[in-house]
C-alpha positions in Angstrom: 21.3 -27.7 19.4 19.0 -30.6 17.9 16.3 -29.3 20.2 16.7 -25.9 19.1 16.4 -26.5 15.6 13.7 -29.0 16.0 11.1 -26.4 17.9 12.1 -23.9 15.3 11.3 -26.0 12.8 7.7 -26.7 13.8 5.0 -26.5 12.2 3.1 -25.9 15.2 5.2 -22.7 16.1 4.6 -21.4 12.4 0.6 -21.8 13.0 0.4 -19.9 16.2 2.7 -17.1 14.7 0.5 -17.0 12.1 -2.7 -17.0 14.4 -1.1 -14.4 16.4 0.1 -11.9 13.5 -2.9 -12.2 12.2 -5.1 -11.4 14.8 -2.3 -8.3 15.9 -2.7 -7.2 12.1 -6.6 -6.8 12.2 -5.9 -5.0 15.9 -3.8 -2.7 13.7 -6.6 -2.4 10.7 -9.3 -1.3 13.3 -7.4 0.9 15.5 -6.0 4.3 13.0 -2.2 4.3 13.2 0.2 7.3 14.0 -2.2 9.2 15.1 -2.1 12.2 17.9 -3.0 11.8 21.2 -5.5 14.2 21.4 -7.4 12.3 18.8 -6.7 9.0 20.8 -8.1 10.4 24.2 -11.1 11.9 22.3 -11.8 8.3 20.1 -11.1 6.0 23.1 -11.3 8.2 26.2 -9.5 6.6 29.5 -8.4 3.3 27.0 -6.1 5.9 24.9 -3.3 5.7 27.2 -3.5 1.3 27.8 -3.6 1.4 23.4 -0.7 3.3 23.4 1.2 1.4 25.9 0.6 -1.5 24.6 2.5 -0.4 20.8 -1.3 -0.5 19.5 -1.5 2.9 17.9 2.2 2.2 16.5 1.8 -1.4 15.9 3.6 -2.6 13.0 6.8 -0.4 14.2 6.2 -2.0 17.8 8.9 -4.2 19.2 6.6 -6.6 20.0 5.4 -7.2 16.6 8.2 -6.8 14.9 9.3 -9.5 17.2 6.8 -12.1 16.0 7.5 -11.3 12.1 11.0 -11.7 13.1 10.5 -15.3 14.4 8.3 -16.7 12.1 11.3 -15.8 9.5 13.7 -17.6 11.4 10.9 -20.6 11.5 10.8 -20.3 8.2 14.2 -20.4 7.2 15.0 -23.1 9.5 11.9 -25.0 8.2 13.3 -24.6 4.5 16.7 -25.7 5.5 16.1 -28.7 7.4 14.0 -30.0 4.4 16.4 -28.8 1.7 18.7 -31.1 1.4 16.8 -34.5 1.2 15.1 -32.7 -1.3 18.2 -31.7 -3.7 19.6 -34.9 -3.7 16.0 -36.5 -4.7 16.1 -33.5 -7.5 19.9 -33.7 -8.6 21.3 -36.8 -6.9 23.3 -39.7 -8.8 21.7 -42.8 -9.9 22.2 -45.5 -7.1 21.9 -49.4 -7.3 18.1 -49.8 -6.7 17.1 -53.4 -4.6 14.7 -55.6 -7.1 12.5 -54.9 -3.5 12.7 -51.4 -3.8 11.3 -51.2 -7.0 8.6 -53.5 -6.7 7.4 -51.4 -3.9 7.1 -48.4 -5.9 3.6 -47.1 -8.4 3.8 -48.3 -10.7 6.3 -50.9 -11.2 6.7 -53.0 -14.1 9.0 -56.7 -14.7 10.0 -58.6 -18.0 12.9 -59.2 -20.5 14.1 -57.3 -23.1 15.7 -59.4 -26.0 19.3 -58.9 -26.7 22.4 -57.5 -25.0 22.6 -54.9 -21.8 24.0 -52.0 -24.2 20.8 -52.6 -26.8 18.4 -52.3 -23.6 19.9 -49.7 -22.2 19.6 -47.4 -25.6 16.1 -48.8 -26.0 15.3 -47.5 -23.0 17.6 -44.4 -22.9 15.1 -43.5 -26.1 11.9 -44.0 -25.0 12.6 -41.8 -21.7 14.3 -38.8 -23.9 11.3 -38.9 -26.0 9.1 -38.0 -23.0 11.6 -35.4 -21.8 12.9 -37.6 -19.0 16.5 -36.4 -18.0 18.7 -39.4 -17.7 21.3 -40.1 -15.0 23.0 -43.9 -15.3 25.6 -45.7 -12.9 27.2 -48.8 -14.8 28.0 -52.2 -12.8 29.2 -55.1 -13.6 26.3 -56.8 -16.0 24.1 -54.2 -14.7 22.9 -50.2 -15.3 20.6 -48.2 -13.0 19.1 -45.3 -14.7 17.5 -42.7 -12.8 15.1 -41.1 -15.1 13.6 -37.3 -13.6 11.4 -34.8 -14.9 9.6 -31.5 -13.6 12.4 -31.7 -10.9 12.0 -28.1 -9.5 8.6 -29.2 -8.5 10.3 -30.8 -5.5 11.4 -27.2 -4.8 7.5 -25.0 -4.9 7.1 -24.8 -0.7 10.3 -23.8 -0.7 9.8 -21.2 -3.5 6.5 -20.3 -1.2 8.9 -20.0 2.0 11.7 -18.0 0.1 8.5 -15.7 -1.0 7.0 -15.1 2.2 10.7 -14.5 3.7 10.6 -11.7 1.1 7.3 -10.4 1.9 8.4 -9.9 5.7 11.9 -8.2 4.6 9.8 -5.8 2.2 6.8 -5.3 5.2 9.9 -4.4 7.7 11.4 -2.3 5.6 7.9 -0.3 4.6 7.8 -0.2 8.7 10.6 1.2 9.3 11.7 3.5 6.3 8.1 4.0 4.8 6.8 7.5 5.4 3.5 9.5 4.4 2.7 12.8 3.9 -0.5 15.2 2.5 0.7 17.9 0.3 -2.3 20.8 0.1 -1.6 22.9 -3.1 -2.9 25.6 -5.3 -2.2 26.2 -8.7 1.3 27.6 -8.9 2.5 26.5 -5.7 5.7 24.7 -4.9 6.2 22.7 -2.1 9.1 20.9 -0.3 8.4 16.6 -0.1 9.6 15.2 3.4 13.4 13.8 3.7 13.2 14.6 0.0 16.0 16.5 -2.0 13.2 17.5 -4.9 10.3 19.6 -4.6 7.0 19.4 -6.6 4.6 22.2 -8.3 1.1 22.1 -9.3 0.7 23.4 -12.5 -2.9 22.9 -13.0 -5.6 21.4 -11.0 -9.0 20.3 -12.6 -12.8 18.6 -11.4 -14.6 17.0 -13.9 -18.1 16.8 -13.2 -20.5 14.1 -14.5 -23.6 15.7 -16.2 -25.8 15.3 -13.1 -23.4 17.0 -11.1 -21.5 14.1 -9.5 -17.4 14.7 -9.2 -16.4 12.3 -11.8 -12.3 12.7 -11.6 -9.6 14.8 -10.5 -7.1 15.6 -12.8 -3.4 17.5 -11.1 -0.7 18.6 -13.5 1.9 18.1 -11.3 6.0 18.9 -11.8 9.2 17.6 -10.2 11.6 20.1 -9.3 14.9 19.6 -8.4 18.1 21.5 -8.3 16.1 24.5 -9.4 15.4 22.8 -12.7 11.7 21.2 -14.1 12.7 17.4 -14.8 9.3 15.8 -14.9 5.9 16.3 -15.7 2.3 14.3 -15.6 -0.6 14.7 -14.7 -1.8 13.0 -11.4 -5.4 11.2 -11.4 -7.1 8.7 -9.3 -5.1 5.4 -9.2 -2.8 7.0 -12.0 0.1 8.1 -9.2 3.6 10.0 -10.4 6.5 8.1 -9.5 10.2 9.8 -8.5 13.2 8.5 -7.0 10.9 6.0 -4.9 8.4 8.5 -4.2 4.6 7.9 -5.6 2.4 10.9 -5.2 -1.6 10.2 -5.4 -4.3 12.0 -6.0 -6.2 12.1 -2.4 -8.8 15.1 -2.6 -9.1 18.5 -3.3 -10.5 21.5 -1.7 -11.0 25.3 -1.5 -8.5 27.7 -0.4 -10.7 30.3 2.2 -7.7 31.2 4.6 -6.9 32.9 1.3 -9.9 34.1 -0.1 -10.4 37.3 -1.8 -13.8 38.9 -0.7 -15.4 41.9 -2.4 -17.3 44.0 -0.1 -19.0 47.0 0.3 -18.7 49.8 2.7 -21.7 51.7 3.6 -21.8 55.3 5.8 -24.5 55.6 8.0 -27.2 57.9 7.6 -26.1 58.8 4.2 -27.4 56.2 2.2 -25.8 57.2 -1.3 -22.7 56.3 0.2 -21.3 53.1 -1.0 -17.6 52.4 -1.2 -17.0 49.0 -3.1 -13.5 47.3 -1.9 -11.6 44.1 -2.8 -9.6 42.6 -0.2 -8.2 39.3 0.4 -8.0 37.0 3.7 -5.2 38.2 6.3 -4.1 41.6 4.5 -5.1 45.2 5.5 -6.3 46.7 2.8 -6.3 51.2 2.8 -9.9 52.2 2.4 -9.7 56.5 1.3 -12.3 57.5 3.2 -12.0 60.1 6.0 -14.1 57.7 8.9 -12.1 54.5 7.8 -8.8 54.3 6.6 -8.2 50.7 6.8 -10.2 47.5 6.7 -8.9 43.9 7.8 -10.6 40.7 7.5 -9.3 38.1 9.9 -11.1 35.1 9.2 -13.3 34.1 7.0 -15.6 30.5 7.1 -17.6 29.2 4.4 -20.4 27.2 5.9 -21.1 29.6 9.9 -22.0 27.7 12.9 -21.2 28.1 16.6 -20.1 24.9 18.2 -19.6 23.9 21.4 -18.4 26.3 23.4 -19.8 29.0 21.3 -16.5 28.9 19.1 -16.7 29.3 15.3 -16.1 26.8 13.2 -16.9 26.2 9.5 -19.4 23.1 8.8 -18.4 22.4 6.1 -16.2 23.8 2.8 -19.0 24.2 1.1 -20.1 27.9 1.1 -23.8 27.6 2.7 -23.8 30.4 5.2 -20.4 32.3 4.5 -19.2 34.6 6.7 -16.2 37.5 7.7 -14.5 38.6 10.9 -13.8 42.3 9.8 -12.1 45.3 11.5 -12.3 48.6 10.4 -9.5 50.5 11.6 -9.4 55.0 11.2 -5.8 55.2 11.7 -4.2 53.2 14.7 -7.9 52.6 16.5 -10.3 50.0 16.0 -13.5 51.8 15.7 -15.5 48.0 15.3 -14.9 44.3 14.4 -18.0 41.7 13.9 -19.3 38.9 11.7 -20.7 40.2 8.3 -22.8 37.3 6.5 -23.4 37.4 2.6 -27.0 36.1 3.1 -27.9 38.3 5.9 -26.2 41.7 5.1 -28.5 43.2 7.8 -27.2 40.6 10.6 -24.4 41.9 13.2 -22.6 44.6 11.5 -20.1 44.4 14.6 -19.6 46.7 17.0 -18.2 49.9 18.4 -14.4 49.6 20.2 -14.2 49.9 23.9 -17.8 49.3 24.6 -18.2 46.6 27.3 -21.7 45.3 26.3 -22.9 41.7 25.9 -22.6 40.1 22.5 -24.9 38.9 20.4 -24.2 35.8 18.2 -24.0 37.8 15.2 -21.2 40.1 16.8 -23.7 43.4 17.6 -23.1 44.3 21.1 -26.4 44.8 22.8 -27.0 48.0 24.0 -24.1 49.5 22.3 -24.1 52.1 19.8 -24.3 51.3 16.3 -20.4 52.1 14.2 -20.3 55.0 12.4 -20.6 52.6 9.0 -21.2 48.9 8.1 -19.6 46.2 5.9 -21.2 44.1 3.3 -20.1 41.3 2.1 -21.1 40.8 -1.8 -19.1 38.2 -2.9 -16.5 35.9 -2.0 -13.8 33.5 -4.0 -11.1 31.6 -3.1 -8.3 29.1 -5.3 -8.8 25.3 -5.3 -6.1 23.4 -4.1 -5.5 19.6 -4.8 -4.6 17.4 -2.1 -1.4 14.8 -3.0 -0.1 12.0 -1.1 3.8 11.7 -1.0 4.6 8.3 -0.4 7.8 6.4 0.4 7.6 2.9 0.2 11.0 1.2 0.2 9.6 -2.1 0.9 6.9 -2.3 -1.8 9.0 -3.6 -4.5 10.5 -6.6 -2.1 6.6 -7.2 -1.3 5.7 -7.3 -5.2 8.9 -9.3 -5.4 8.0 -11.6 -3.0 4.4 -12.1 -4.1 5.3 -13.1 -7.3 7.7 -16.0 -5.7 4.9 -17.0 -3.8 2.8 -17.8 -6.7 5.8 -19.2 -8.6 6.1 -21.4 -5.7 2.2 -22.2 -5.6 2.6 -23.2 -9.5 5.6 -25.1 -9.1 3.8 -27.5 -6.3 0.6 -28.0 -7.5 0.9 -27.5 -11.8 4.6 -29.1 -11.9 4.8 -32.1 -10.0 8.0 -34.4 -10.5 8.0 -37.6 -11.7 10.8 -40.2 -11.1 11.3 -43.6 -13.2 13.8 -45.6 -11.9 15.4 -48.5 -13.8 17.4 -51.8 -12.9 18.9 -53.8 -16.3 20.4 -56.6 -15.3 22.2 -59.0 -18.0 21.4 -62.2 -18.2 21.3 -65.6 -20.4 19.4 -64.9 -23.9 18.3 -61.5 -23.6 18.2 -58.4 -20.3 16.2 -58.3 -17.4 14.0 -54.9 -16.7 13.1 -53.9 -13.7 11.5 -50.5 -13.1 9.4 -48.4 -10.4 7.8 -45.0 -10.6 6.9 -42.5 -8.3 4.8 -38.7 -8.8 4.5 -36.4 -6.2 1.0 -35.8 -7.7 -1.3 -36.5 -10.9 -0.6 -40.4 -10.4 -3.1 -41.6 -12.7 -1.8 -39.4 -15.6 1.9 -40.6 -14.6 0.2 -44.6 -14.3 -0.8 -43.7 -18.0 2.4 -42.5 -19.5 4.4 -45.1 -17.3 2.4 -48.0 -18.9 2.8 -46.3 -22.7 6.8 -45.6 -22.3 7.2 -49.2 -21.4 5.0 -50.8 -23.9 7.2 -48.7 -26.1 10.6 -50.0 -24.9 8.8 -54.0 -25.1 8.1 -53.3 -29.0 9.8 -50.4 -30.1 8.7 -48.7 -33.2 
């Protein structure tokens, strides 16, 4: 059992769990967390499966590490205890009979005799240590006191303040490990959305961009509201490092963006060989919309993309959400038939136009099928707009408040150790013939010329009191 407590109590062991934690946390820094494997195997290619094996990719809810935060608590707390004791009855023990060899080993030390009897020495002394906010402890002999004279006592105590901080830390890091949870909330003005393993929902009310006056975004600014039993019971508005906070959840402002899977497009429908024909039509992303017109009778925009590019694999995709190069996939539909579907771009009306149902031709990239006859009419698109929608994070973090807990220990502890060191005076008055014999000894943990300073002055003191 000695043996036990003795390795747990290294200080050896406590370095290389710190080593090792700290090397496993900058693994978990560089390598993104939580992530799917598809974007493991396309990040790391054949390595994706020996990173997930290994706990990397979930590293600080790994066994492995949890394992080494575990053990350097129980070094710590073994660590603390071992050295606790020795150190309370320094702090808070009774005064014992101090050897005149004892003493003189101590610095400083001081010798000589006090006129008159043990009982005026004593309160001569008792004095001069009260007036320097010394607390006294005394054991009475036979023609002799000991005083113990102590100040600044929970100085003894800062490392262990430090440990008890750290030990904090770890519970509050475990507990954000294990119950702490994430999510991205992507809303538009009016919208109410459900917050994970939450029994309250939240609604944006209003979501603004301010711009600096060369264009820059300066700040986003959501209005945000708790819901909860079907009832509004809070309200702010979410910036930038200015997060709401419910029921342990902190939602932050993360980004923003433009809603084009729900865009509403205004486009033009144009007949063929009759050029005074133009049928103007407002439709929105997803919906078929009627069009009363004997040719078409329904028109359908599937997708639309704001910035058009074909990427690999000739698939569309949207560069970017800016709207450079915007872009719809429309059908026209006369009854139950598809009489065409193609890209239509707002900067090149005259580009695509789709192309006829049931004609087995070769496209083109703008949709045309080559060789195939033209459709019976074609699709402009004029103008396009779509909501904004402000990007929140929902964050539980049941550990953060033991972690701010526990930081604020640690500094206690830091303050306690190297701004309040203890100083100890101890005392021997011994009666003798014609007067009292003083011995004394003094010891500070740090600061020992300042204590050699006030120890000289508190003693010249008690040789010619005031």
């Amino acid at each position: 059992m000695r043996s036990l407590v003795k390795f747990f109590s290294s200080v050896k062991l406590a370095i290389v769990l710190i080593i090792l934690i700290t090397i496993a946390s900058v693994v978990g820094t560089l390598i993104p967390q939580n992530r799917g494997a598809a974007e493991y195997a396309a990040r790391y290619g054949g390595l994706a499966g020996f990173f997930t094996g290994l706990g990397l990719t979930t590293l600080y809810r790994s066994a492995w590490y949890l394992g080494l935060l575990i053990l350097f608590a129980l070094n710590t707390v073994v660590c603390t205890l071992t050295r606790l004791g020795p150190k309370g009855r320094r702090a808070f023990g009774p005064a014992r009979t101090a050897a005149p060899q004892a003493l003189a080993a101590m610095r400083p030390n001081v010798r000589f005799r006090l006129p008159g009897t043990l009982d005026e020495a004593r309160a001569r002394v008792t004095a001069a240590l009260r007036d320097r906010r010394y607390r006294l402890d005394a054991k009475a002999g036979e023609g002799r006191i000991d005083v113990l004279a102590r100040k600044r006592r929970l100085g003894w105590f800062g490392s262990d303040v430090v440990h008890l901080g750290l030990l904090v830390v770890l519970a509050g890091g475990l507990a954000s490990g294990l119950g702490g949870r994430r999510a991205d909330l992507a809303l538009v003005e009016g919208q109410t959305a459900g917050v994970p393993r939450a029994a309250f929902q939240v609604r944006l009310d209003k979501f603004e961009t301010e711009y600096y006056p060369k264009g820059g975004v300066k700040d986003w600014k959501s209005r945000l509201t708790v819901v909860e039993g079907g009832a509004d019971v809070l309200t702010r508005v979410v910036e930038v490092n200015e997060p709401l906070r419910y029921k342990g959840y902190s939602f932050y402002q993360s980004g923003y963006g433009t809603d084009w899977n729900a865009a509403r497009l205004d486009l033009e429908i144009r007949r063929r060989g009759d050029p005074a024909f133009v049928k103007p039509l407002t439709v929105r992303t997803g919906v078929r919309t009627p069009v009363d017109d004997p040719g078409v009778t329904s028109l359908l925009v599937r997708r639309f993309v704001p910035d058009f590019v074909l990427g690999e694999g000739n698939q569309v995709r949207s560069r970017s959400e800016e709207p450079r190069n915007p872009a719809a996939l429309v059908e026209a539909w006369k009854g139950e038939e598809r009489i065409f579907a193609g890209w239509i771009f707002a900067k090149y009306p005259d580009f695509g136009q789709g192309h006829a149902e049931g004609m087995k031709a070769r496209m083109t990239p703008g949709g045309q099928a080559a060789g195939a006859p033209a459709p019976p009419i074609a699709v402009v698109l004029k103008a396009y707009a779509a909501a904004p929608y402000s990007v929140l994070e929902a964050a539980y973090d049941p550990g953060a408040g033991l972690v701010w807990l526990g930081c604020a220990l640690v500094t206690a502890g830091f303050f306690l150790a190297f701004y309040w060191p203890p100083r100890e005076i101890r005392i021997a008055l011994e009666e003798t013939r014609g007067g009292t014999e003083l011995a004394a000894g003094g010891h500070a943990a740090k600061g020992r010329d300042a204590f050699q300073a006030e120890f000289e002055a508190l003693f010249r003191s008690v040789r010619r009191p005031e």
